[in-house]
N, CA, C and O atoms as a printed pandas DataFrame, in Angstrom:
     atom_number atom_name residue_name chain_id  residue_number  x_coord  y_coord  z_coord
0              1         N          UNK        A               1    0.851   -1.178    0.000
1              2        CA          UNK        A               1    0.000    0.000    0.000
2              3         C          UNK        A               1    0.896    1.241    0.000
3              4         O          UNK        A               1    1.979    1.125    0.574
4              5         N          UNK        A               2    0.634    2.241   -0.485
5              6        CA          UNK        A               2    0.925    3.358   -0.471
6              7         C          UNK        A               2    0.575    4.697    0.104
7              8         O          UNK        A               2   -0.204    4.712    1.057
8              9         N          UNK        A               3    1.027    5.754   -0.332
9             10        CA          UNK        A               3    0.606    7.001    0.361
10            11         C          UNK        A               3   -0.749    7.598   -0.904
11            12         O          UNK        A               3   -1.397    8.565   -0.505
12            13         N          UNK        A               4   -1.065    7.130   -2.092
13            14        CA          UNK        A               4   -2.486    7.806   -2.321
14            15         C          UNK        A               4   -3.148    6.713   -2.121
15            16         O          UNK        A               4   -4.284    6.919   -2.548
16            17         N          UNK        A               5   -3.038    5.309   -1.568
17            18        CA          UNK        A               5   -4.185    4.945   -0.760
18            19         C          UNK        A               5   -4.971    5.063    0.272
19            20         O          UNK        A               5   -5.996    4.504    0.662
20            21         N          UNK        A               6   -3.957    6.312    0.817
21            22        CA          UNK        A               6   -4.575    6.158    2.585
22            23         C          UNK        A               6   -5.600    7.281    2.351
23            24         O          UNK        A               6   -5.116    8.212    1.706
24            25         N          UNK        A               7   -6.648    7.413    2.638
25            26        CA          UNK        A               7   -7.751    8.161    3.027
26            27         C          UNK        A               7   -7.815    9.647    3.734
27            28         O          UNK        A               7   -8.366    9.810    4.823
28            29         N          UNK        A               8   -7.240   10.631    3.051
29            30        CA          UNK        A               8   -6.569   11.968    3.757
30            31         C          UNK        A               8   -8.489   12.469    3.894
31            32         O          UNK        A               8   -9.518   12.197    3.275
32            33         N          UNK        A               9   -8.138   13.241    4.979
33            34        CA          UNK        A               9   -9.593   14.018    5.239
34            35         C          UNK        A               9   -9.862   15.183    4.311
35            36         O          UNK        A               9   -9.156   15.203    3.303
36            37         N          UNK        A              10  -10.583   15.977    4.427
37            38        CA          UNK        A              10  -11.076   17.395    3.664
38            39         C          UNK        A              10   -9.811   18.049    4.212
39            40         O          UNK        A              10   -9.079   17.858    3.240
40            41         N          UNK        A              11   -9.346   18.441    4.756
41            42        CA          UNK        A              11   -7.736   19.239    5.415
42            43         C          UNK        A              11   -6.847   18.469    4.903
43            44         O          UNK        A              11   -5.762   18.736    5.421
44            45         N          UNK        A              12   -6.737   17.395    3.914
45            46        CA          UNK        A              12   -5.874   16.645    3.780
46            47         C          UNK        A              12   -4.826   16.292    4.922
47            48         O          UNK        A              12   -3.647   16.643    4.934
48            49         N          UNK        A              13   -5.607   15.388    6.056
49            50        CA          UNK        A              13   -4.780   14.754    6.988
50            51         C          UNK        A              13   -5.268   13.205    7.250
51            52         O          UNK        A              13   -6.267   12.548    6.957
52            53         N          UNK        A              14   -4.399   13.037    7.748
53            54        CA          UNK        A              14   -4.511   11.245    8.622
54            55         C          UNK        A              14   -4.394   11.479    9.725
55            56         O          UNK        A              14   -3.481   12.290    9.878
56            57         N          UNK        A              15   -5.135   11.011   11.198
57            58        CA          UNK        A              15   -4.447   10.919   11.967
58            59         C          UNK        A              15   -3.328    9.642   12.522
59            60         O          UNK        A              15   -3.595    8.470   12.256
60            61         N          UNK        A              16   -2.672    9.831   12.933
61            62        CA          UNK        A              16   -1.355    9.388   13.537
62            63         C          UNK        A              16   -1.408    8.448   15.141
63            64         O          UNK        A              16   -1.167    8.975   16.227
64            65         N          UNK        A              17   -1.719    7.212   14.980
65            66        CA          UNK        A              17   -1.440    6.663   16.774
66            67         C          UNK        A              17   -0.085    6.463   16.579
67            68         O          UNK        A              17    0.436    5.962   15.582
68            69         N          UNK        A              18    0.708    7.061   18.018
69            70        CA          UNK        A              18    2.092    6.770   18.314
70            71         C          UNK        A              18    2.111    5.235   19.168
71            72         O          UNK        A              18    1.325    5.166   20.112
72            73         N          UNK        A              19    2.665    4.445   18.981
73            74        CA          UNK        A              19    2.748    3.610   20.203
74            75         C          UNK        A              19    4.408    3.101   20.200
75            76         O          UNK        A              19    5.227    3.011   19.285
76            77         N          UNK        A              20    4.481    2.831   21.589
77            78        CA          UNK        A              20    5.991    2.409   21.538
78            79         C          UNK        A              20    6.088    0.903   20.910
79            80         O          UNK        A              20    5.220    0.030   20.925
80            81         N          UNK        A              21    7.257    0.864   20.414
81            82        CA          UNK        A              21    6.988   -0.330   19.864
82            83         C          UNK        A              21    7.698   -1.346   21.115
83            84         O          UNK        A              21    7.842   -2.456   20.601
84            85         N          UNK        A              22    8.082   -1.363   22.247
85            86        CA          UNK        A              22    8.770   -2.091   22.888
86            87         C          UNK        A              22    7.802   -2.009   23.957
87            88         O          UNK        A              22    7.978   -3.105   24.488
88            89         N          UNK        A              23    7.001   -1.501   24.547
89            90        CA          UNK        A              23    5.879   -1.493   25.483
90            91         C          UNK        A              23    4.568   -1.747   25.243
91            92         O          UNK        A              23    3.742   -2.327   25.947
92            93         N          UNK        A              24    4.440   -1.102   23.854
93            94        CA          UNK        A              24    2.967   -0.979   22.756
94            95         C          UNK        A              24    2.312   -0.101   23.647
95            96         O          UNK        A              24    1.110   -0.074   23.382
96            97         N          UNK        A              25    2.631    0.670   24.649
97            98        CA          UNK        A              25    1.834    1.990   25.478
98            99         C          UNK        A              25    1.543    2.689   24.302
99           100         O          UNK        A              25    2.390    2.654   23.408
100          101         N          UNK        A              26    0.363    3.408   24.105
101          102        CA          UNK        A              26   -0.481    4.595   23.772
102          103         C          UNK        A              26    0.514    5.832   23.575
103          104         O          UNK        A              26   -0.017    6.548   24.424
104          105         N          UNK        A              27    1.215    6.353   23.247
105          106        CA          UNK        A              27    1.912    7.628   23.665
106          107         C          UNK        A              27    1.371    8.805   23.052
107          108         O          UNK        A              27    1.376    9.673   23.925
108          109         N          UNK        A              28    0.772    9.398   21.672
109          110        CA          UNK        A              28   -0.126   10.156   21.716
110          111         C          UNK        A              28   -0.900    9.709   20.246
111          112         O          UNK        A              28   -0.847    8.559   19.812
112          113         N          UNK        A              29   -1.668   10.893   19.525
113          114        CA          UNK        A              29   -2.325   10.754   18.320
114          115         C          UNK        A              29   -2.369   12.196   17.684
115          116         O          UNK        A              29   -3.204   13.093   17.806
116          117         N          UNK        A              30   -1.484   12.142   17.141
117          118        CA          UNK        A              30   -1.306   13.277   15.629
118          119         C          UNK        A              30   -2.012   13.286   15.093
119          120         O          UNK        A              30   -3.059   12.656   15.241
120          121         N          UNK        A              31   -1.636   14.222   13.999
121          122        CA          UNK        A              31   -1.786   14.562   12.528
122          123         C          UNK        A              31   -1.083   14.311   11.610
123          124         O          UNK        A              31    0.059   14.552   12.001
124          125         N          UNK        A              32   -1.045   13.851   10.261
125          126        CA          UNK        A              32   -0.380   13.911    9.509
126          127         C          UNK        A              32   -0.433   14.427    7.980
127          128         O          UNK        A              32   -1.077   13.776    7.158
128          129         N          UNK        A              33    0.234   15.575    7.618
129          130        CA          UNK        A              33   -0.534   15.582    6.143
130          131         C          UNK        A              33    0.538   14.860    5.136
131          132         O          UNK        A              33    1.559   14.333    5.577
132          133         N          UNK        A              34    0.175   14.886    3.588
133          134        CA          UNK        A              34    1.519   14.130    3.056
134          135         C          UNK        A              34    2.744   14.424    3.139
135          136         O          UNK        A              34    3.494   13.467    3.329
136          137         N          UNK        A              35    3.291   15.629    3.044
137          138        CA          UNK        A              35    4.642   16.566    3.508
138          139         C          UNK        A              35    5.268   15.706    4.702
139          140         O          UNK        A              35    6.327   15.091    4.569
140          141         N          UNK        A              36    4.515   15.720    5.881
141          142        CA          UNK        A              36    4.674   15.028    7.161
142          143         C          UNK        A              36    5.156   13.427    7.053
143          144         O          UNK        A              36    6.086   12.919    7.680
144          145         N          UNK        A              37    4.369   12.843    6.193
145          146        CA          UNK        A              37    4.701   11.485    6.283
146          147         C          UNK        A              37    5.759   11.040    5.151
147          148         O          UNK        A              37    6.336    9.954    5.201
148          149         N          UNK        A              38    5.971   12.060    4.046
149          150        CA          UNK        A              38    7.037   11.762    3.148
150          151         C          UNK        A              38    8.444   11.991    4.158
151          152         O          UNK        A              38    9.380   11.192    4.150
152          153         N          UNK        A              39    8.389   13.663    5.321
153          154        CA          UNK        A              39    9.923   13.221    6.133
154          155         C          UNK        A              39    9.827   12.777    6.726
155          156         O          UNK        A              39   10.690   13.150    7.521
156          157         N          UNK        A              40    8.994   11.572    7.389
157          158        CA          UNK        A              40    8.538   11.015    8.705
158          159         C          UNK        A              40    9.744    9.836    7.865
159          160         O          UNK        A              40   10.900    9.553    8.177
160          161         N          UNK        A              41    8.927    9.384    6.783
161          162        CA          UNK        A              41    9.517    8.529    5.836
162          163         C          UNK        A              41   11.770    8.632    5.595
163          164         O          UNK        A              41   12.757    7.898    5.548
164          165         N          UNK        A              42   11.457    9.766    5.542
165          166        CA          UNK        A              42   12.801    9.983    5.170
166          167         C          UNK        A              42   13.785   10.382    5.826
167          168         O          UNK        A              42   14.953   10.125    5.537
168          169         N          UNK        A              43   13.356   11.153    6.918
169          170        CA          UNK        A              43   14.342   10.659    8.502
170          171         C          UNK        A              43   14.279    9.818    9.414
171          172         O          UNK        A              43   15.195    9.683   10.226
172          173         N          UNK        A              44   13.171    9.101    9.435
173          174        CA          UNK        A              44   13.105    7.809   10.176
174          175         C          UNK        A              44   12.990    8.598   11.780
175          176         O          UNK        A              44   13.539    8.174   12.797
176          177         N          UNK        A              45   12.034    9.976   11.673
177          178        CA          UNK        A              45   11.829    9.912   12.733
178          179         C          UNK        A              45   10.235   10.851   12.381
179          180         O          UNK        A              45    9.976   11.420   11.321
180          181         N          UNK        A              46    9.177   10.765   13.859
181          182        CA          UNK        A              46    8.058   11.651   13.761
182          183         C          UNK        A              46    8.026   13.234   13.763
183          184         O          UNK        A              46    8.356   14.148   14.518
184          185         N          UNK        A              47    7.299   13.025   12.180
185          186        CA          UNK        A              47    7.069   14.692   11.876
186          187         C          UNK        A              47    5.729   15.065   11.773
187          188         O          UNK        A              47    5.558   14.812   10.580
188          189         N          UNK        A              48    4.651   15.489   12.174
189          190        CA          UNK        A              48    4.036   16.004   12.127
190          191         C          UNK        A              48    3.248   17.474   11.997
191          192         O          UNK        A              48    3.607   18.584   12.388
192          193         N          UNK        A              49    2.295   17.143   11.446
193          194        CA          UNK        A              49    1.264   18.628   11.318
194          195         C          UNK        A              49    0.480   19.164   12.153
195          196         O          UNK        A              49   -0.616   18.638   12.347
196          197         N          UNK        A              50    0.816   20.217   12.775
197          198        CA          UNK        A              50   -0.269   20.992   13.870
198          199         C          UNK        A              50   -0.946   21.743   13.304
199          200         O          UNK        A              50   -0.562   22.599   12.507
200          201         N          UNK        A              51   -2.140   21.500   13.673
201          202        CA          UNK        A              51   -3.207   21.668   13.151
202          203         C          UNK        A              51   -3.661   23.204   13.768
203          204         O          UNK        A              51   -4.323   23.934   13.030
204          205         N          UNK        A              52   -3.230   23.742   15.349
205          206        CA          UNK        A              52   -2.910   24.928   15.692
206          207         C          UNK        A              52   -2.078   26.121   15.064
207          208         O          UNK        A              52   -2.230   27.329   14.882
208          209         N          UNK        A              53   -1.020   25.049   14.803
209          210        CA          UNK        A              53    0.053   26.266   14.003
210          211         C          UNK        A              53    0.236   26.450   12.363
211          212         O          UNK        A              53    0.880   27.361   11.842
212          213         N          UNK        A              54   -0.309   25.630   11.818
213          214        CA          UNK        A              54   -0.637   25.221   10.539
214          215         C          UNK        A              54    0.904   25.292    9.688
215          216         O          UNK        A              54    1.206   25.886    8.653
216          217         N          UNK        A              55    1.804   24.318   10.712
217          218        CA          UNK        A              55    3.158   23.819   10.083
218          219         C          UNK        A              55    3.602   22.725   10.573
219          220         O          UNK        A              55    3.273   22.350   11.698
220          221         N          UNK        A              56    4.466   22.010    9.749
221          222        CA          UNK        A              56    5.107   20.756   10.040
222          223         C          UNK        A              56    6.022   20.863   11.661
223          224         O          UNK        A              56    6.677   21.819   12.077
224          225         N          UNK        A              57    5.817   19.768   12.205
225          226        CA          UNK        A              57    6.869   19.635   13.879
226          227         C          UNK        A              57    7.244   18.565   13.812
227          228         O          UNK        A              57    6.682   17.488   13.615
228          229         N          UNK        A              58    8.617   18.968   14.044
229          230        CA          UNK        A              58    9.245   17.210   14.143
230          231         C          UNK        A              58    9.090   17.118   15.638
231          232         O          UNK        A              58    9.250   18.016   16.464
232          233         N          UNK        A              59    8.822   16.129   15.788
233          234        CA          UNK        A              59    8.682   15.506   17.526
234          235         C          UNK        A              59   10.098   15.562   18.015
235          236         O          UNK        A              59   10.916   14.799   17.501
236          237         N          UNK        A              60   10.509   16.490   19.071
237          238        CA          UNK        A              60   11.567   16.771   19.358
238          239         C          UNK        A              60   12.634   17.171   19.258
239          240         O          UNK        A              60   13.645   16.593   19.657
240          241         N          UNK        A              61   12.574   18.417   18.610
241          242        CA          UNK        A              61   13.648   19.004   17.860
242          243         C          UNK        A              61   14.137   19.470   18.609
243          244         O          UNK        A              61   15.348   19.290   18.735
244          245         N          UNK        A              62   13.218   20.550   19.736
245          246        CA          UNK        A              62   13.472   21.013   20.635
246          247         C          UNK        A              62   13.940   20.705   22.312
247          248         O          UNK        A              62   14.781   21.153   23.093
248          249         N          UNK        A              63   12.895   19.704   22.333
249          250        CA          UNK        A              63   13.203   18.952   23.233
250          251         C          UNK        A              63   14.106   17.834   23.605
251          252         O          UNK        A              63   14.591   17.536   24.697
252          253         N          UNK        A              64   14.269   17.008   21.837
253          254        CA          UNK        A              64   15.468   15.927   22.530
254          255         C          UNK        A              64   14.476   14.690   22.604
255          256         O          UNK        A              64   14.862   13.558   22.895
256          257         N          UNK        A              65   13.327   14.975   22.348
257          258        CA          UNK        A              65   12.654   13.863   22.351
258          259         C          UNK        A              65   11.869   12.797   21.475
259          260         O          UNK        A              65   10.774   12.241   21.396
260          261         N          UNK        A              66   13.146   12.862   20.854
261          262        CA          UNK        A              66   13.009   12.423   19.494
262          263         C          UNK        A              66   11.777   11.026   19.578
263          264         O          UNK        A              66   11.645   10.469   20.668
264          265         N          UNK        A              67   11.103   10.644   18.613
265          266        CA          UNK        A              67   10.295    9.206   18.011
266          267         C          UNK        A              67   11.563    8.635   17.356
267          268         O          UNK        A              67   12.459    9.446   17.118
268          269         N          UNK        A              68   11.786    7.162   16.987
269          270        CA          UNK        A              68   12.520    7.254   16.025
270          271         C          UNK        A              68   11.437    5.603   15.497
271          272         O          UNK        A              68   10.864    4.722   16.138
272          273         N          UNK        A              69   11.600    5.862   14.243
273          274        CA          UNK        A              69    9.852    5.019   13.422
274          275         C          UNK        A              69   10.517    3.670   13.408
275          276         O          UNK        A              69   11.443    3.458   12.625
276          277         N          UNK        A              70   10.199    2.994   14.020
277          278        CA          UNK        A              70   10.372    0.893   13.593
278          279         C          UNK        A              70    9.569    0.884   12.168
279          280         O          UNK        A              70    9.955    0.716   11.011
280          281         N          UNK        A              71    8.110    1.173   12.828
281          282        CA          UNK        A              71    7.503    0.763   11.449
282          283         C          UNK        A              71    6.051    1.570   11.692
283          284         O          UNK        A              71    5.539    2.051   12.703
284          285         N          UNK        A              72    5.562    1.476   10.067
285          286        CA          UNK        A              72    4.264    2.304    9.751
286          287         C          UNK        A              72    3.648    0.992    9.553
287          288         O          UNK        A              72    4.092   -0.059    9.091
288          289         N          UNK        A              73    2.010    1.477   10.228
289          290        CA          UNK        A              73    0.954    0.472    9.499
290          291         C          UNK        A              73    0.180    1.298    9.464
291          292         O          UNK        A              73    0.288    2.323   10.136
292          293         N          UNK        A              74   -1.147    0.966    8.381
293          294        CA          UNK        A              74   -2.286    1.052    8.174
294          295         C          UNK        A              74   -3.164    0.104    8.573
295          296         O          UNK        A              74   -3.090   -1.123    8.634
296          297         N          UNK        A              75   -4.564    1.407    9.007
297          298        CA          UNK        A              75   -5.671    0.555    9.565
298          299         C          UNK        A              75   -6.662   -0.250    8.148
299          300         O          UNK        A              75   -6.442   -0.133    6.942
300          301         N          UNK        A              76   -7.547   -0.897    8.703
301          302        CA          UNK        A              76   -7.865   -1.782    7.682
302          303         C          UNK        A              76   -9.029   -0.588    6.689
303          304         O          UNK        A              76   -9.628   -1.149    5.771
304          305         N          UNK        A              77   -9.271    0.701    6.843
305          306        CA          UNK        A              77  -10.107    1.366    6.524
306          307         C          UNK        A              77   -9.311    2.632    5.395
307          308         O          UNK        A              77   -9.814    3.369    4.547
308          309         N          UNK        A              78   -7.665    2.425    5.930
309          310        CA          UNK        A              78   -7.006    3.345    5.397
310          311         C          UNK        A              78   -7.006    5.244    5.748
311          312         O          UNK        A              78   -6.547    6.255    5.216
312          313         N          UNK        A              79   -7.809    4.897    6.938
313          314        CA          UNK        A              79   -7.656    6.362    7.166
314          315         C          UNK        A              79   -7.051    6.716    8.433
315          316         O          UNK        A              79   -7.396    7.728    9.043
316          317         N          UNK        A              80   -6.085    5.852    8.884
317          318        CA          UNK        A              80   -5.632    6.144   10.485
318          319         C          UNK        A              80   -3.969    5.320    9.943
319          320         O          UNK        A              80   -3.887    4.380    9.152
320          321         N          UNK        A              81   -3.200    5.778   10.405
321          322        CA          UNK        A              81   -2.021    4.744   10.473
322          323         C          UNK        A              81   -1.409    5.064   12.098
323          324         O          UNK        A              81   -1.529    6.034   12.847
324          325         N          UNK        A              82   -0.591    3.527   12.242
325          326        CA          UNK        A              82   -0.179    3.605   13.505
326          327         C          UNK        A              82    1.325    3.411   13.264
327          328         O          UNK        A              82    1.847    2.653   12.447
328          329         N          UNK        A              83    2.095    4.486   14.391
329          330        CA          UNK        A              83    3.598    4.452   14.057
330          331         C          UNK        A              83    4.080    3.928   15.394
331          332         O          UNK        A              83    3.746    4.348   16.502
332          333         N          UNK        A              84    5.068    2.770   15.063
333          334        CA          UNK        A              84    5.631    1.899   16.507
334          335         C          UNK        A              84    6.710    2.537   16.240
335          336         O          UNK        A              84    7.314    2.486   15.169
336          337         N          UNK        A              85    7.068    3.305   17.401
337          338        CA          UNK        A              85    8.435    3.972   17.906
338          339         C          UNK        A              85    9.287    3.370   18.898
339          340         O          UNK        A              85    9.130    2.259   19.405
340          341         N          UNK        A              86   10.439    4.416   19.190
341          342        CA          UNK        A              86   11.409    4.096   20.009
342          343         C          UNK        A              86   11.594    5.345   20.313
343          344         O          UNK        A              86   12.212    6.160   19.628
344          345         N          UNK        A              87   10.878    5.608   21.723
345          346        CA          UNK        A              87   10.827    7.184   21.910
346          347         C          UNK        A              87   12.067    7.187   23.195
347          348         O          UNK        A              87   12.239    6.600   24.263
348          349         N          UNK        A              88   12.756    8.181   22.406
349          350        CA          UNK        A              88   14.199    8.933   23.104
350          351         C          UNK        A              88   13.451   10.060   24.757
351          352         O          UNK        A              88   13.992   11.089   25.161
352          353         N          UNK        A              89   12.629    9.657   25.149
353          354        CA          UNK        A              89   12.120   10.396   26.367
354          355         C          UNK        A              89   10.458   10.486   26.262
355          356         O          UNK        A              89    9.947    9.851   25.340
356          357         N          UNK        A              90    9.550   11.269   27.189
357          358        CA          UNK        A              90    8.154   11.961   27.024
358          359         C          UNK        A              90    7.927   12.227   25.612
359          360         O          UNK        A              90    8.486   12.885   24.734
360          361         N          UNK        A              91    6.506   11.188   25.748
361          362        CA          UNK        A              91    5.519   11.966   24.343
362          363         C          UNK        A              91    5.145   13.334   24.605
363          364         O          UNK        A              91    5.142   14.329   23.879
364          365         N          UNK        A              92    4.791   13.129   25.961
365          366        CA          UNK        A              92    4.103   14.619   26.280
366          367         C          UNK        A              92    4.336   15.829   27.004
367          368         O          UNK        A              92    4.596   15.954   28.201
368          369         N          UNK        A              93    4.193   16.828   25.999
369          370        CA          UNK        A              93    4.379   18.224   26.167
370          371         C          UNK        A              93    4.307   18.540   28.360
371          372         O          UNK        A              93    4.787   19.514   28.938
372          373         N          UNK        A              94    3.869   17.838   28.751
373          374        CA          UNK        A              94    3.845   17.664   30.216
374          375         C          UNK        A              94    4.922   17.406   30.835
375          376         O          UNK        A              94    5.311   17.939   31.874
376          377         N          UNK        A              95    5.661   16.232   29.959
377          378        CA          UNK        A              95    6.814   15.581   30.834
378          379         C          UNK        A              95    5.997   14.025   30.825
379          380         O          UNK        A              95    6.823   13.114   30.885
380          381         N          UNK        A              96    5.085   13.718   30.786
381          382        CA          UNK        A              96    4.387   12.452   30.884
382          383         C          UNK        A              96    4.889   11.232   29.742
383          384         O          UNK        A              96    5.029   11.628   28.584
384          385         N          UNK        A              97    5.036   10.449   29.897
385          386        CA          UNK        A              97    5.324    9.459   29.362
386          387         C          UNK        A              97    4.608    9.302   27.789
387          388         O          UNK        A              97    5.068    9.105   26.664
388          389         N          UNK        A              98    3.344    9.483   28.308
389          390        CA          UNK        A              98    2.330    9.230   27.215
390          391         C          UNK        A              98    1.022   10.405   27.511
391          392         O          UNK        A              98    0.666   10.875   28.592
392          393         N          UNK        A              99    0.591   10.613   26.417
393          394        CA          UNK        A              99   -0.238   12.017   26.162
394          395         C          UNK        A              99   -1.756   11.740   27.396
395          396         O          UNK        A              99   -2.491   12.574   27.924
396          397         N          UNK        A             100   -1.741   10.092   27.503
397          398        CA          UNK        A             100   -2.837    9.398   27.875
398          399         C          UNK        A             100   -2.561    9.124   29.343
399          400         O          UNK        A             100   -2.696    7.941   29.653
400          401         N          UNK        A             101   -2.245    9.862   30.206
401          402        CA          UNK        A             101   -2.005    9.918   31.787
402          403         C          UNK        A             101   -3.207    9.874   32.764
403          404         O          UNK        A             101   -3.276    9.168   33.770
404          405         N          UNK        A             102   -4.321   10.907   32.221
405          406        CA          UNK        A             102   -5.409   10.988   32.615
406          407         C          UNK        A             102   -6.630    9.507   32.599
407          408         O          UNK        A             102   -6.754    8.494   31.911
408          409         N          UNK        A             103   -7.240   10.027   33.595
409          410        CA          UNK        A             103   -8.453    8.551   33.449
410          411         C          UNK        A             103   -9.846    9.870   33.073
411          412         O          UNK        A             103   -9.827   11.101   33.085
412          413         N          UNK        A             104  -10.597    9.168   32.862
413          414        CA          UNK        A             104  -11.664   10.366   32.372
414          415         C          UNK        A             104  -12.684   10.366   33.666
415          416         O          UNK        A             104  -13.559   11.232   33.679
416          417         N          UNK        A             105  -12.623    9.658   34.488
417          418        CA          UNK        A             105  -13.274    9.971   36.372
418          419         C          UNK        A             105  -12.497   10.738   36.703
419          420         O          UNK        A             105  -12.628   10.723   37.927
420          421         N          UNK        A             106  -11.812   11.369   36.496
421          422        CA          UNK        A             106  -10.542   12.314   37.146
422          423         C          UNK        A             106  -10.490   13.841   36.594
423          424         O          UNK        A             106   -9.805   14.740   37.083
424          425         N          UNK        A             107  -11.501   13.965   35.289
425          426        CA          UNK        A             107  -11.743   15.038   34.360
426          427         C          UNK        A             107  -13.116   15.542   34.574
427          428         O          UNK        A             107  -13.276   16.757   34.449
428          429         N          UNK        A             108  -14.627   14.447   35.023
429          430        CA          UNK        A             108  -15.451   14.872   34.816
430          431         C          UNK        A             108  -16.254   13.705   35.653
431          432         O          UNK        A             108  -15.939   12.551   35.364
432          433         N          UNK        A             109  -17.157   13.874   36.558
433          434        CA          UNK        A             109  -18.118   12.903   37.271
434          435         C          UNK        A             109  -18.554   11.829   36.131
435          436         O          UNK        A             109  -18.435   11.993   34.917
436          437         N          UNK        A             110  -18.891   11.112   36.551
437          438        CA          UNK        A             110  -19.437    9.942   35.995
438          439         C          UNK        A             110  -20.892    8.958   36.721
439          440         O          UNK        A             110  -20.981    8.273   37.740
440          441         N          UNK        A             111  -21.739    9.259   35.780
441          442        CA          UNK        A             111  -23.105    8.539   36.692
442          443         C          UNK        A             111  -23.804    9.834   36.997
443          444         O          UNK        A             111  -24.852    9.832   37.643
């Protein structure tokens, strides 16, 4: 499969599950437009599109906290791909391990 099979939205994006590939933990869920996944492709590490700033971010340029990509898959629908990493520190902008720290009883009552 390729990159005009995957299913880009009206914004022309995919979103992105990070997971480690040595834990398979959750670590977050991007964006990706094609730009993004051609250098994701070609540095062998996560680049993504913010959808706030409306430009490409490599995951850790700044921080040191680099992704570095094992491997890309696609979902069976073609509109989601999941990237198994080897993350050099925190997914998250927090310091957190993974973007997914929170429980959702902890955000908002339940019942």
């Amino acid at each position: 499969m390729n990159m005009d099979s995957l299913k880009w939205d009206d914004a022309g994006l995919i979103a992105a599950v990070v997971q480690d590939a040595d834990t398979l933990q959750v670590l977050t869920v991007a964006y990706m437009n094609r730009e993004a996944l051609k250098r994701t492709l070609a540095v062998g590490e996560t680049i993504f599109w913010s959808r706030s700033r409306q430009e490409l971010w490599h995951k850790g340029e700044t921080s040191g906290n680099v992704q570095k990509v094992r491997e890309i898959r696609i979902d069976c629908d073609a509109d989601a791909i999941l990237l198994l990493v080897e993350p050099a520190g925190p997914a998250c902008h927090t310091g957190e391990t993974s973007c997914f720290y929170r429980l959702l009883n902890e955000v908002i009552e339940i019942g």
